[in-house]
Each structure stands twice: as structure tokens, then as C-alpha cells.
C-alpha positions in Angstrom: 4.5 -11.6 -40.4 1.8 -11.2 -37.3 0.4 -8.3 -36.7 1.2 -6.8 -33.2 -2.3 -6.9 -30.8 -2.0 -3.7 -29.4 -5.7 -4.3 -27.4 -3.5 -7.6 -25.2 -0.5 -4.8 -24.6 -3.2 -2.2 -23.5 -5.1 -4.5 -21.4 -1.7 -5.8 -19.6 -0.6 -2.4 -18.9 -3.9 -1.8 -17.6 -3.8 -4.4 -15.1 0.0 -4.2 -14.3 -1.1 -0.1 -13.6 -4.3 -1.2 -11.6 -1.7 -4.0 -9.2 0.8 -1.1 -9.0 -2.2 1.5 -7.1 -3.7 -1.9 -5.4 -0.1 -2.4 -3.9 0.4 1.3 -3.3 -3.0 2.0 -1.4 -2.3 -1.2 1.0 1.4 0.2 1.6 -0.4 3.6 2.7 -3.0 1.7 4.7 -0.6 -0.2 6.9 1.1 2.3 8.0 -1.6 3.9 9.2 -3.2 1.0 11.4 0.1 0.4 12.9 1.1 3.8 13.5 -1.2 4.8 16.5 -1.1 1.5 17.8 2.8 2.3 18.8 1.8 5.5 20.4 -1.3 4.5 22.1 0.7 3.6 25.3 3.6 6.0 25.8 5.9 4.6 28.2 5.8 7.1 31.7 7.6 6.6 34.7 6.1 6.1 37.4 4.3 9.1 40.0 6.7 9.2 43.0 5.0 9.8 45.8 
């Protein structure tokens, strides 16, 4: 029987935890680019004069 190689297990975890933060810091960082761009131009009526 083969032995298990722990060392490929640890090093796929490793990278499937490194892809995980990768995807979690872009989620964070869209929301923040797109966020003020919604709220840069508030929609006013117009000054009646």
C-alpha cells in the first residue's frame, strides 16, 4: 500500500486557503471603488427661482 503524501495535501490546502483570501480581498475591493462612484452625483432638483 502507498503511503499518503501529506506535504501535496499541505501544499493544496495552502494554495486553495491563499485563492480563498485572493478572492475575498478583490470582493472587498470592489465594493469599495464602486461605492462612491454611485454617490458622487446625488440626484437634486432643480433651484426654482
Amino acid at each position: 500500500m502507498a503511503k499518503p503524501n501529506y506535504q501535496f495535501e499541505k501544499r493544496q490546502r495552502e494554495q486553495q486557503k491563499k485563492q480563498k483570501k485572493a478572492e475575498k480581498a478583490q470582493r472587498k475591493a470592489l465594493p469599495a471603488q464602486t461605492e462612491p462612484s454611485a454617490t458622487d452625483f446625488p440626484v437634486q432638483a432643480p433651484a426654482a427661482e
